[in-house]
N, C-alpha and C positions, 0 to 999 in steps of 0.2 A: 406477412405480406404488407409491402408499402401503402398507405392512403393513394384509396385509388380516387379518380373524378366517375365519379357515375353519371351516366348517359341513360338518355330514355330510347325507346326500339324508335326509328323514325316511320314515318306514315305509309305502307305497305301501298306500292306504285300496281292499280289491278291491271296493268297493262302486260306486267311482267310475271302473270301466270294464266291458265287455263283450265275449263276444269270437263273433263272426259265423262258420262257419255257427254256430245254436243245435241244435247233435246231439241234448240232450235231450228235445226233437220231434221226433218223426218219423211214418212213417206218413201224414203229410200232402199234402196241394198247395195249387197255387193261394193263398197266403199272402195277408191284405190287416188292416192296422194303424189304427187310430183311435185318435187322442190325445185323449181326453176331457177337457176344462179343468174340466169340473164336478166330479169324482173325482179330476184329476191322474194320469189312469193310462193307458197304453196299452191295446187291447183289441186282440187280435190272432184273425183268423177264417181259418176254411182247410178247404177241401174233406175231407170225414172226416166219417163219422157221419153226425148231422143239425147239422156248422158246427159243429165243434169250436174254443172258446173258450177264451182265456189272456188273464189281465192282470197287465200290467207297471207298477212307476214309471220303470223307467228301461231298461228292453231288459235289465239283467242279469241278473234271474231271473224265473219266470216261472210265475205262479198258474192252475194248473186250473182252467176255470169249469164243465167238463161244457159237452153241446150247449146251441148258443145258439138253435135253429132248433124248435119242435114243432108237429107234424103234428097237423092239427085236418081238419072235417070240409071247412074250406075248399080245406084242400092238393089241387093237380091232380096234382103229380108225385106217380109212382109206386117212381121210380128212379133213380140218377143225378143224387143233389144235389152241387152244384158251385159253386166261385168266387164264396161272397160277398161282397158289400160293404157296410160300412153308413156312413152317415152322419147326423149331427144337423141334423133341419131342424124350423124352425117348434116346436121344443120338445119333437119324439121324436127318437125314431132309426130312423130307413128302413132295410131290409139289402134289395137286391137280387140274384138269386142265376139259377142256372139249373138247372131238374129234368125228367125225363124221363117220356115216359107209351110207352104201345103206340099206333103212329099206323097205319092202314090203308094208308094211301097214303105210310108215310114212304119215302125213295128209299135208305133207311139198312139196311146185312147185320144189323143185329140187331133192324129195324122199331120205331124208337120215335124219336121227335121231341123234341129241347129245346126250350122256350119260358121267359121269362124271367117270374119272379114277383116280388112287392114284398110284404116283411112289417113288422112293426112293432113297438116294444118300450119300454113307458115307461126301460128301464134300457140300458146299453151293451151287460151281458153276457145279454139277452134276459131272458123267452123270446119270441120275436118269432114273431108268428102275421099267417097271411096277412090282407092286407087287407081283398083281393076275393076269390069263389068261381072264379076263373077267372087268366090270366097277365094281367100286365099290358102284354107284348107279345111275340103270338102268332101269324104270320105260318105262310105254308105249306110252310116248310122249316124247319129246325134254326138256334134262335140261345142263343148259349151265351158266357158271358165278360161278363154286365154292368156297366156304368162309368156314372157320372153323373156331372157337371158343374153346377152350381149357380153361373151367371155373375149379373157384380156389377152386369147391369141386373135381373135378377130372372128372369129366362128359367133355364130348365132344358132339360137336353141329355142322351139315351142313345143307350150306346154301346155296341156289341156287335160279336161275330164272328159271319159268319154260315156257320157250320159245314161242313166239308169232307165228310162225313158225307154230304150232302144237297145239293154245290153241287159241280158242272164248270163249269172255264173251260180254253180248249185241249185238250178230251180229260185232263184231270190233275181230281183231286178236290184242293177251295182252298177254306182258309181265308180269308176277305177280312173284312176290318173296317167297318163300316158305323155311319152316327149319324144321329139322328132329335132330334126337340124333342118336348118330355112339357107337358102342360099342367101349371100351375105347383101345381095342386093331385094332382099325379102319378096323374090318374086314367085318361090317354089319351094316345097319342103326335101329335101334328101333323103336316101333310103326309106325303110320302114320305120311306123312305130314300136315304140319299146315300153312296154308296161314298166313303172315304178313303182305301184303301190295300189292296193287292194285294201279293203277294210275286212280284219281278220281280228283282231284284238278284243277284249270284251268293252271297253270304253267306245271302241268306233262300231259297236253293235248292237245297241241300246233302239233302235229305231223299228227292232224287227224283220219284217218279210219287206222291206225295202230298205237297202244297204248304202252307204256312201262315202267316197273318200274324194274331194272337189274339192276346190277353189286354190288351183297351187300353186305356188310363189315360189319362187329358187334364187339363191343369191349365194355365193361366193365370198368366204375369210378364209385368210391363212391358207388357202390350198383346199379350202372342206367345201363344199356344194353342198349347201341347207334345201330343203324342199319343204316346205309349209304347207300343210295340209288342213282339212276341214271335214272334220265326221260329222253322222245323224242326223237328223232332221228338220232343215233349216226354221221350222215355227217351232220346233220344243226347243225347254231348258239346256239337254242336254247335248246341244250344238255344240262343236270346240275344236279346240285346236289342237295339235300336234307337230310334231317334223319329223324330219332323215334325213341322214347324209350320205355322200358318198364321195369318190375319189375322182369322179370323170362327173359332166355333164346328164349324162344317157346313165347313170348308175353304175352296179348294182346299189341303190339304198335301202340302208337299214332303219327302222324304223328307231325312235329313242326308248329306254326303258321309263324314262321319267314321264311320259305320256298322259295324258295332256299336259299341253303346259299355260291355256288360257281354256277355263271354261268357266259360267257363273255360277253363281249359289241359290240361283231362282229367288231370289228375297232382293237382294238390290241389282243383280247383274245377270241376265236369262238370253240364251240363245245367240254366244258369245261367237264370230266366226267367219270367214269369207275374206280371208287378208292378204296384207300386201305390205311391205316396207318402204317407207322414207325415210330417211336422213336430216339431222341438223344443218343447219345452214354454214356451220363451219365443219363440216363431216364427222364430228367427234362422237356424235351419240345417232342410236338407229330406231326406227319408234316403227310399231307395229301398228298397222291400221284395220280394222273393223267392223262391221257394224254388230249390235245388240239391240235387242227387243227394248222399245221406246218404253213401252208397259208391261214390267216383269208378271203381273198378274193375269194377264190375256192366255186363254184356253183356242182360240182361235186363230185361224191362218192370219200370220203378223202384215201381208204383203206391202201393207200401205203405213207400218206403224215400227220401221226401225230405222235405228239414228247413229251416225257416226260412233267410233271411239278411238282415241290413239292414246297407246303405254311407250315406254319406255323395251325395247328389246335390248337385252345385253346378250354377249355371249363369256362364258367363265376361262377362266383357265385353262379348265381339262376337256374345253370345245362345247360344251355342253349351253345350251340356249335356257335363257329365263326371262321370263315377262313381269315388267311390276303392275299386273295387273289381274284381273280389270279393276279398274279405279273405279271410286265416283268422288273422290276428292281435288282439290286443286291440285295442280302440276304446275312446277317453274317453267316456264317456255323453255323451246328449245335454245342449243349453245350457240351461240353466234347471231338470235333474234336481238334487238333491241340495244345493240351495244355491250348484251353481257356474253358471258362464255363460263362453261360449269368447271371447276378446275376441280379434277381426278387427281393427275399426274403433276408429281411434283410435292404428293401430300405426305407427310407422314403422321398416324395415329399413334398416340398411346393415350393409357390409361393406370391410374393409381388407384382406382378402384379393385376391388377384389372382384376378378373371373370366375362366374360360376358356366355361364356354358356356351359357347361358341367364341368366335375373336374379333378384337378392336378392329382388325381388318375387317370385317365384312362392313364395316360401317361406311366405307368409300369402295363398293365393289357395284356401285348403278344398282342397286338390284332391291328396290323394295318389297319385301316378302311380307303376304298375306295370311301365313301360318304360323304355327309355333316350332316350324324344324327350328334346328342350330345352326342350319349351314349358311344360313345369309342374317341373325343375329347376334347380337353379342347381348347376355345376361350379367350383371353386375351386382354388387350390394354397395348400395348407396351410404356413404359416410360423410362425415362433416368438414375429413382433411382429405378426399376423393373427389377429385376431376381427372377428363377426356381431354388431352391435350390437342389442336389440328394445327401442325406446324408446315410454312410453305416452303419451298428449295428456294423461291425469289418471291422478294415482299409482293403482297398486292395490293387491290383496291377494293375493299369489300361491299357487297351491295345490300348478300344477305345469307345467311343460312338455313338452309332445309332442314330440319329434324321429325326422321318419324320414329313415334315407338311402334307397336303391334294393334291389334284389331281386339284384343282382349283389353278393356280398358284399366281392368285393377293390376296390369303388368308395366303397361306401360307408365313412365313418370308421372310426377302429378308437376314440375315444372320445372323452370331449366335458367340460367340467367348464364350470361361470357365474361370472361375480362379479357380484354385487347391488349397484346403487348403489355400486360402485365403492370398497365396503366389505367385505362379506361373500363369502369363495370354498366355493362349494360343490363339494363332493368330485365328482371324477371319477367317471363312467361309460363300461362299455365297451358299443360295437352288437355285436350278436348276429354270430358269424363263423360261424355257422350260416347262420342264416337272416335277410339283407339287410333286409328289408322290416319287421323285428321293430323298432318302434319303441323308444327308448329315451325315458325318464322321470325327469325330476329333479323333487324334490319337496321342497317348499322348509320342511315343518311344523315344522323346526328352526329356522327364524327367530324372532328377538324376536317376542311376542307383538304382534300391532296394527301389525307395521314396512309400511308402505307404499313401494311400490317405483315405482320413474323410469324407472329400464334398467338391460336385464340384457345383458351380452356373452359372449358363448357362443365357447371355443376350444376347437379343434377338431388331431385329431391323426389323420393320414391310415395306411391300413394299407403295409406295408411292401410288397405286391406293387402299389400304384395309383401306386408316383414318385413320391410327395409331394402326389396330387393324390386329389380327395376328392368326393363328390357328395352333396347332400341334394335330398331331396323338400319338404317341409312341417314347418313347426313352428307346432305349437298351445297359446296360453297360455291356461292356466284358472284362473281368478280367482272367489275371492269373494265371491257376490252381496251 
């Protein structure tokens, strides 16, 4: 190798990461995020008050709006506002939500009935006021948890829980999830509803003699109708998530085998659940949102004690959904916040290291894994003439690289250094011998101004109890837009 110029990492810009849960919130539920492209800002809505409102440009910090939601004389609820959602259509913004009144004949121990309302708001961060003097769907039991769906033949789709509160099935009081069709000027629902999912599984049964499958989210790739679900018991641990898909809107879905796919480990991340998806600000990447228990050590009803979180949601190959989560480490902002953009595509991996168990490719597949499978790792044996080559289709502008190894810390690296174009060596970094899953970050602002980069090779020095042998997760390059 030619004498290279060695470079130091340059000073890590904290504007241009975030770190999940967001503790500064609290007090909340039910979490749900719109990316406004008109303002460039995220709005974020959450059970509390009347839709307690925040807005963000990038997830890192995060602007008080006060209530987004006020009570006029059209409001039916009394009590009990919860879970909304809003979206931009036709030139407003819809928030659909669910509120409670005193019902005579409700089947519920504290007699009051959910039905779900539609409000309205020329702005993102409201104030959004009902539409009608009445719910917009108001059936004769309890439905709670509204979702909407806006498919790209022009049909619209709600979707709700229809509350345990007010529904036996087997002798057990059940949540069960149910979707309907709204007339496209959202003033009525179409036909009946149509059950989609039931909590049957042993993971969504963990709560006992009261059963749940709520809070659910549907979104559209490729042709596939994702449906995001939320089992157990929203104050335990074992809260979480799942999905299904299916081929039409209305079903039939099938539940995934890989089930759950976000739940926590009661030690840093408990009562994982209640979600919704956003988008990057240039559509490239899709982040799941949620809240989890502020205090994983709390035995008690969390009501007033949970707090935001957004991952990464990717979807694989063979359709199959994964979450890099739950986190509690830093995250790169989203692709298109702040002038960078995460480049995937365009990348090519390899490696002159020796493969012991999964592939170079998993290393640019979004998908930080929190285990020890092989299907989103690549295993190596570190040597002295072995590096990870990341070569781009068209030069870029580098700002920084993402490197994670695994959560086992004697697997993952003990440090990592780049050389640039086969020019420039940037100074080594050590991974956290703390804590595994703590990504490291090289950060290149020390390079010649305007230098556009080819490829970068990444060595790699393994810690002294893993044998010479080493494990990474993911690495993410962020480039200037």
């Amino acid at each position: 190798m030619k004498d290279l110029i060695e470079i130091a990492n340059s000073r890590q810009n904290a504007a241009d990461y975030f770190v999940s849960p967001y503790r500064q919130i609290s007090h909340i539920g039910d979490p749900y995020c719109l990316y406004d492209e008109a303002s460039g800002k995220y709005y974020l809505y959450c059970t509390g008050g009347y839709f307690k409102c925040w807005s963000s440009e990038t997830l890192k910090s995060w602007t008080e709006e006060g209530d987004s939601y006020k009570v006029t004389e059209k409001s039916f609820g009394t009590q009990n506002y919860w879970a909304p959602e809003v979206y931009k259509y036709n030139g407003a913004y819809y928030m659909v939500y669910s509120a409670a009144r005193k019902e005579e004949t409700s089947l519920s121990s504290s007699g009051v009935r959910h039905s779900i309302g539609l409000a309205k708001a020329d702005s993102p961060a409201g104030p959004f006021v009902d539409v009608y003097d009445h719910p917009l769907f108001a059936p004769d039991y309890s439905v709670i948890d509204a979702d909407l769906l806006f498919d790209d033949d022009g049909r619209v789709y709600l979707y709700y829980a229809k509350d345990c509160s007010e529904n036996t099935v087997n002798g057990k009081r059940t949540s069960q999830i149910y979707g309907i069709e709204l007339e496209k000027d959202l003033s009525a629902t179409i036909g009946e509803p149509v059950l989609l999912a039931t909590p049957t599984a042993a993971w969504e049964t963990k709560s006992g003699s009261t059963l749940w499958n709520e809070g659910p989210c549907v979104f559209k790739q490729n042709g596939i109708y994702y449906l995001l679900f939320t089992a157990n018991y929203y104050a335990s641990a074992q809260y979480s998530v799942g999905y299904a898909t299916a081929s039409s809107p209305l079903g039939t879905y099938t539940k995934a085998a890989e089930n759950p796919i976000l739940i926590g480990d009661g030690k840093k991340t408990s009562g994982t659940g209640h979600c919704g998806v956003t988008r990057s600000p240039d559509g490239s990447e899709m982040y799941i949102v949620y809240h989890s228990h502020a205090d994983v050590t709390q035995t008690t009803n969390p009501v007033a004690n949970r707090t935001p979180c957004f991952d990464k949601l990717v979807i694989r190959s063979d359709g199959t959904l994964a979450v890099s989560g739950p986190s509690i480490y830093m995250q790169p902002i989203p692709s298109g916040a702040n002038g960078l953009c995460k480049k995937y595509d365009g990348v090519t991996v390899t490696s002159t290291y020796a493969g012991l168990n999964g592939s170079v490719r998993n290393l640019t597949d979004g998908i930080v894994s929190h285990g020890l499978g092989d299907e989103d790792l690549y295993r190596f044996t570190c040597t002295a003439d072995g590096c990870i080559e990341l070569r781009y289709d068209t030069p870029i502008e580098p700002s920084a690289l993402w490197i994670w190894g695994i959560s086992h810390v004697s697997l993952s690296p003990k440090s990592v250094y780049a050389v640039i174009n086969d020019t420039y060596k940037l100074k080594a970094k050590n991974f956290s011998s703390l804590e595994g899953q703590t990504p490291v970050v090289l950060t290149f602002g020390n390079l010649p101004s305007g230098t556009k980069v080819q490829n970068i090779k990444l060595y790699f020095e393994a810690t002294d109890a893993a044998d010479g042998t080493a494990v990474l997760c993911e690495i993410a390059t962020i480039a200037k837009k």
